[in-house]
C-alpha positions as CSV (number, residue, x, y, z in Angstrom):
1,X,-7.7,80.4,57.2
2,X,-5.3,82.5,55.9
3,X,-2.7,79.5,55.2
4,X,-4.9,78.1,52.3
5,X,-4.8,80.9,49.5
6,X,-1.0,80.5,50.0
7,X,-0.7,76.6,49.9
8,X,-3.2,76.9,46.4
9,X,-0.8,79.2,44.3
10,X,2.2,76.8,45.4
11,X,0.6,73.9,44.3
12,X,-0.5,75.6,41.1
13,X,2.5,77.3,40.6
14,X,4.4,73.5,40.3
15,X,1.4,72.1,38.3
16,X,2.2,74.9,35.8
17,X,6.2,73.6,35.2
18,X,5.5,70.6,35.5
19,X,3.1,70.3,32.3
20,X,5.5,73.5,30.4
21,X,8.3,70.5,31.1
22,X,6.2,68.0,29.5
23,X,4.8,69.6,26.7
24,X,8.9,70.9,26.0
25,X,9.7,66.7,26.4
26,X,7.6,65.9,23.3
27,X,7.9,69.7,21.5
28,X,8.5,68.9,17.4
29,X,12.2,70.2,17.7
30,X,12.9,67.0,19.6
31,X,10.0,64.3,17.9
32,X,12.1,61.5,16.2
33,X,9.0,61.5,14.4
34,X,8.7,64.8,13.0
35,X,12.4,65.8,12.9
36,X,14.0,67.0,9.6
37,X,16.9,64.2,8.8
38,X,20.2,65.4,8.1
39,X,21.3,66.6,4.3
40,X,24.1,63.8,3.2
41,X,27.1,65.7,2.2
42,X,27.3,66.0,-2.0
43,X,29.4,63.3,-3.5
44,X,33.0,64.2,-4.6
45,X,33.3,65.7,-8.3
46,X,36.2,64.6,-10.7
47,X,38.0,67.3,-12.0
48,X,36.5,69.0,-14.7
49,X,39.2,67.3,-17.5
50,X,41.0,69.5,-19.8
51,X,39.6,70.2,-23.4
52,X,41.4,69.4,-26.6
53,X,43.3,72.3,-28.7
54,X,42.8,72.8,-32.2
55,X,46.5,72.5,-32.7
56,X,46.7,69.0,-31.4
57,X,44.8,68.1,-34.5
58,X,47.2,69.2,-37.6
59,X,45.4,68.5,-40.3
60,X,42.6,70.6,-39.8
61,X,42.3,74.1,-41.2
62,X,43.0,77.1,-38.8
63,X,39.8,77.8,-36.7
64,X,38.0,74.6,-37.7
65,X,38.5,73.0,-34.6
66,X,35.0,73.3,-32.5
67,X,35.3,71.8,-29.5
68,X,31.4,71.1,-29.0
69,X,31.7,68.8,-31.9
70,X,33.7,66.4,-30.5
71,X,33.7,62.7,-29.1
72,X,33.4,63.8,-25.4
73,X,30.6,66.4,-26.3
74,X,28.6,64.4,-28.3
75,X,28.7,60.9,-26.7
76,X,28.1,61.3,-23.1
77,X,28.7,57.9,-21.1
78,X,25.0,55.7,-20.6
79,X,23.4,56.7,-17.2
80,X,25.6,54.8,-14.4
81,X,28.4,55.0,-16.2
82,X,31.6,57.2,-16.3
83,X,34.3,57.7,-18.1
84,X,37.8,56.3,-17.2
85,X,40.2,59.0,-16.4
86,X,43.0,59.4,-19.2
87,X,46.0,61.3,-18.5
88,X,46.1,65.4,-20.5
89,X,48.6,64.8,-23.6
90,X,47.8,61.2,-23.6
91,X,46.5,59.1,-26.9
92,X,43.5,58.7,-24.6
93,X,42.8,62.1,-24.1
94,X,43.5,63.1,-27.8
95,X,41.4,60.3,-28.8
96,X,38.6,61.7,-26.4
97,X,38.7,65.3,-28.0
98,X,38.8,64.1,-31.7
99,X,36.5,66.6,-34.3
100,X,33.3,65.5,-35.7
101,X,31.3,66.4,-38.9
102,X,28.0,67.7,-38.2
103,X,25.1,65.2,-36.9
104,X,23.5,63.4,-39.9
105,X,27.1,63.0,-42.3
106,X,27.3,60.3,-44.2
107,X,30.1,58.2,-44.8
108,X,31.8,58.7,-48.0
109,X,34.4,56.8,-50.2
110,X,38.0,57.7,-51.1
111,X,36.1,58.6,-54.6
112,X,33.3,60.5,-53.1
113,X,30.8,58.1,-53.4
114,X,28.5,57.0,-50.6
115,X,29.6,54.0,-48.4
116,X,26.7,51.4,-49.0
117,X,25.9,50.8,-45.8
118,X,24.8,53.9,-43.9
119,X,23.4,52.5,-41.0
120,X,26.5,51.4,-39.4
121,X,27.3,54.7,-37.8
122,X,26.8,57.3,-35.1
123,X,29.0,60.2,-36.8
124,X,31.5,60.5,-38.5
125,X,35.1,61.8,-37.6
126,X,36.6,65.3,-39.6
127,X,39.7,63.3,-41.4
128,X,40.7,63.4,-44.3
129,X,40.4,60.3,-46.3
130,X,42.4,61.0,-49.2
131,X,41.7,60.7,-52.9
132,X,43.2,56.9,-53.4
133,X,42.1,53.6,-52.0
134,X,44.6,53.6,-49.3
135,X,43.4,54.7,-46.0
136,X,41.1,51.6,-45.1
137,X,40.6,49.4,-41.5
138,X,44.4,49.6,-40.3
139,X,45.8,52.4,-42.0
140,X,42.8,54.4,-40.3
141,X,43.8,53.4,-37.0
142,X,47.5,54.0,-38.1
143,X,46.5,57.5,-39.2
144,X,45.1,58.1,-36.0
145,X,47.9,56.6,-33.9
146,X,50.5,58.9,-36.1
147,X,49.0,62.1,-36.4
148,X,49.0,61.8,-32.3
149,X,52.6,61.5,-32.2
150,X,52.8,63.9,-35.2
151,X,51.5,66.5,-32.6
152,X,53.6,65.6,-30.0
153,X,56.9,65.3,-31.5
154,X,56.8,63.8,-35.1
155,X,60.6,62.3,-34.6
156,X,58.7,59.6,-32.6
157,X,56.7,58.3,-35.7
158,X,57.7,54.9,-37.4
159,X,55.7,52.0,-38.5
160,X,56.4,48.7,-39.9
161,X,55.4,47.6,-43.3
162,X,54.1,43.9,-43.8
163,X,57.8,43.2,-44.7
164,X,59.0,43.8,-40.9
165,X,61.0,46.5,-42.0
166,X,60.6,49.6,-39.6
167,X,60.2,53.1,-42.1
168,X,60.9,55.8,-39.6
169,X,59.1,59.0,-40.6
170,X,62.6,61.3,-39.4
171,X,64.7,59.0,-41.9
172,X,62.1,59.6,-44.7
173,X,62.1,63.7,-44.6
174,X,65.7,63.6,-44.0
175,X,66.6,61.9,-47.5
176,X,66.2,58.3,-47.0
177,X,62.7,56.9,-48.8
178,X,62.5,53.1,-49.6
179,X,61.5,50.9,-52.5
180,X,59.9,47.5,-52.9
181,X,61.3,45.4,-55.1
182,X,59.8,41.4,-54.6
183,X,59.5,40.7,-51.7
184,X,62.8,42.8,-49.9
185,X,62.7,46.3,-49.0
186,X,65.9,48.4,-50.1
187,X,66.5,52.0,-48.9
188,X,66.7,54.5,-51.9
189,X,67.7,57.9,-51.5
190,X,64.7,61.1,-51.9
191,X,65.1,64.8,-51.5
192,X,65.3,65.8,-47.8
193,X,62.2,68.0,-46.9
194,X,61.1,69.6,-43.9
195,X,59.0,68.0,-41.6
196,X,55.6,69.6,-42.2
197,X,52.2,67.9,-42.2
198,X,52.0,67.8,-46.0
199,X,55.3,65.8,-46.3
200,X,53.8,63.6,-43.1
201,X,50.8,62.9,-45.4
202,X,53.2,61.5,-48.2
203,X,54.8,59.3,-45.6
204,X,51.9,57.8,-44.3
205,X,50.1,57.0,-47.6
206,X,53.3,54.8,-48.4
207,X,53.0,53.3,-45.3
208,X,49.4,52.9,-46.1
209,X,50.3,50.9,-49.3
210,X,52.6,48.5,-48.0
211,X,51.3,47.9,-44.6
212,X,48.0,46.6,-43.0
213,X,46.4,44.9,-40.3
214,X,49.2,41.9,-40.3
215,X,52.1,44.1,-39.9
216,X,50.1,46.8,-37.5
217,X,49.2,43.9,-35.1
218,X,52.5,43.1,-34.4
219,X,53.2,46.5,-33.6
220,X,50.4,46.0,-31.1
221,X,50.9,44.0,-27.1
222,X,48.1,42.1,-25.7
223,X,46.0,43.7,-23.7
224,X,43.1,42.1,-21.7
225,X,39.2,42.7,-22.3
226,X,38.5,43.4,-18.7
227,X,41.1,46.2,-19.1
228,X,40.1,48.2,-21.8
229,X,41.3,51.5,-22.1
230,X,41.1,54.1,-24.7
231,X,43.2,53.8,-27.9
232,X,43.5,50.2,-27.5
233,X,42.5,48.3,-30.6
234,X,40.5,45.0,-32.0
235,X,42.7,43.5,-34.6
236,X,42.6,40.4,-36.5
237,X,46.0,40.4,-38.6
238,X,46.2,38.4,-42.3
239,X,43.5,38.6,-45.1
240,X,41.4,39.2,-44.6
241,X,41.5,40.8,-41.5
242,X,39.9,44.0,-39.2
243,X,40.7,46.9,-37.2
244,X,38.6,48.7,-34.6
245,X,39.6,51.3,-32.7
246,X,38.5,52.2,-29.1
247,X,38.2,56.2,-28.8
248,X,36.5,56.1,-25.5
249,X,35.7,53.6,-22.1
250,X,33.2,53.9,-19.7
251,X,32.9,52.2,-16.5
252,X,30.0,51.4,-13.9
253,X,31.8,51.8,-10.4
254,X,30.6,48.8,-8.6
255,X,30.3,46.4,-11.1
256,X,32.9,47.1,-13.0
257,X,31.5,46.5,-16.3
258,X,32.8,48.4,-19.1
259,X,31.9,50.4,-22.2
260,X,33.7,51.3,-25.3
261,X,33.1,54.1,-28.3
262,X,34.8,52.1,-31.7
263,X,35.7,53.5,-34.6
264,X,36.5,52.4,-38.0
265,X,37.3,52.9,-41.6
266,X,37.1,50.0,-44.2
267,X,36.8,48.5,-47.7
268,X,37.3,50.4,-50.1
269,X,39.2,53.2,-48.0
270,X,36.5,55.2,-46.5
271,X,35.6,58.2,-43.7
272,X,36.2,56.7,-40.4
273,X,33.3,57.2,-38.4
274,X,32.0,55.8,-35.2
275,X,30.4,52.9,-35.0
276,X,26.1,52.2,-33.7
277,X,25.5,49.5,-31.3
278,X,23.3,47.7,-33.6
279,X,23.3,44.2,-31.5
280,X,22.9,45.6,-27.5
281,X,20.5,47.1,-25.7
282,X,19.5,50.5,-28.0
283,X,19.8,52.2,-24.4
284,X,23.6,52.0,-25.6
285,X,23.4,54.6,-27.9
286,X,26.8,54.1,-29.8
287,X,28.2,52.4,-27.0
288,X,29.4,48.9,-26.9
289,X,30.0,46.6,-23.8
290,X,33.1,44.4,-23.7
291,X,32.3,41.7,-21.9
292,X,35.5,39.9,-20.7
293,X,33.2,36.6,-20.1
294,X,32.0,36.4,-23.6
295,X,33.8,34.7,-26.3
296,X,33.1,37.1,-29.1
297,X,33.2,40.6,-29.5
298,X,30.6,41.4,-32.5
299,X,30.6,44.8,-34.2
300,X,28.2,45.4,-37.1
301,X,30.7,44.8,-39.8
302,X,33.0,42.3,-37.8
303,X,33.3,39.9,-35.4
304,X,36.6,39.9,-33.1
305,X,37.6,37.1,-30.6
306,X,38.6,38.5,-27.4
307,X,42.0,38.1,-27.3
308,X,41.9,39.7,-30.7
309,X,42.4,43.5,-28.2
310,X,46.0,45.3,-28.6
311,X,47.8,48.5,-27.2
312,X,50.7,50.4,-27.9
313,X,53.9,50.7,-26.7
């Protein structure tokens, strides 16, 4: 009799783990049901890229550079997209930091008039136009393209005049200027200045006079569509004839597919100012995709074949 008390606790004593185990089996820690998943990892960050300087950009007056009125800070890439990397000290890069007017500018004239078409543009850039019909499509992109090189090292600047002849800005300040006469270009002799950004201005509206968009796209290489990068440039060459330039790209990673911020100046010489998508999607913004499939490459003042894209040396 007295076997049986002992015999009960035993078999309740195993009854006891045996349901703690099976109630541990299906506890929520170990539920495939109930189980928090796993936090992916955050995706890698590009390097936060390095700002312009207000002294890349000479022809501005000292602390006028604001670098929240920029390209990059105003035109952030559509959603999907980013930009293309660009090398610090690169035309891309200075492109990418250029100044803006304020939101709402509209584009002016060489004389101060209003442009007559003011719904063309998404800003407009803080350049100088000057006071004389000069600085139109291709001398604004060869504005652009020297006042980069101005910064850098202005020995480096030269263009070519519709001629073929090759002005180089270091022989012009040191004493030798040029004169037209028909249609041959002679070398005349000028007083030697130093190389500042006024006498640089004076350069460049001669170049302006006797150049254009014939002589600047043979300063220009092919360059395919699909490969669009920044300060590349749309160019038909002869009269008439266009020049766009790209400031920016954005890409879509996956697909590939690219975007481009343009800019322009134009007849009669004008502010350049970045162009509206007027023809795409309005999701765009002032972004326009370059389709390497299409034939055409429309802007709302110009249409460019496109083959019609060129870089720089």
């Amino acid at each position: 009799m007295q076997l049986y008390p002992v015999l009960i606790i035993r078999f309740m004593k195993h009854a006891v783990l045996a349901l703690a185990a099976a109630l541990l089996s299906c506890s929520p820690a170990d539920s495939n049901s109930t189980k928090t998943p796993a936090t992916a990892p955050p995706a890698p960050q590009a390097p936060a890229e390095t700002p312009g300087r207000a002294t890349d950009y000479k022809w501005l007056p000292a602390g006028r550079y604001n670098p929240r009125q920029t390209v990059a800070a105003r035109f952030a890439p559509p959603r999907g997209y980013q930009r293309v990397p660009v090398t610090t000290g690169s035309f891309g890069h200075w492109l990418r930091h250029l100044p803006l007017l304020p939101m709402g500018t509209r584009v002016q004239l060489y004389n101060g008039q209003p442009k007559d078409r003011q719904d063309v543009h998404a800003a407009v850039l803080d350049l100088d136009v000057g006071t004389r019909d000069l600085q139109q499509c291709a001398d604004a992109v060869i504005r652009l393209r020297a006042e980069y090189q101005f910064s850098q090292q202005p020995d480096q600047v030269h263009f070519h005049l519709t001629s073929g002849d090759d002005i180089r800005f270091q022989d012009w300040y040191s004493g030798t200027g040029f004169k037209v006469a028909g249609n041959a270009v002679q070398p005349t002799p000028r007083p030697a200045e130093a190389p500042t950004h006024a006498v640089f201005r004076r350069y460049l509206d001669q170049i302006f006079t006797y150049a254009g968009t014939l002589s600047l796209s043979k300063e220009l290489r092919p360059m395919p569509l699909a490969q669009v990068q920044p300060g590349n440039v749309l160019i038909r060459g002869g009269s008439p004839g266009h020049a766009v330039l790209v400031l920016d790209v954005a890409v879509q990673p996956g697909s590939g597919r690219r975007l481009a911020l343009l800019a322009q100046s134009y007849m009669p010489a004008q502010q350049m100012h970045v162009l509206t998508n007027v023809w795409d999607d309005t999701s765009l913004g002032a972004w326009f995709l370059l389709d390497p499939a299409a034939t055409l490459v429309s802007t709302p003042e110009w249409t460019f074949r496109r083959e019609e894209l060129g870089r720089f040396e």
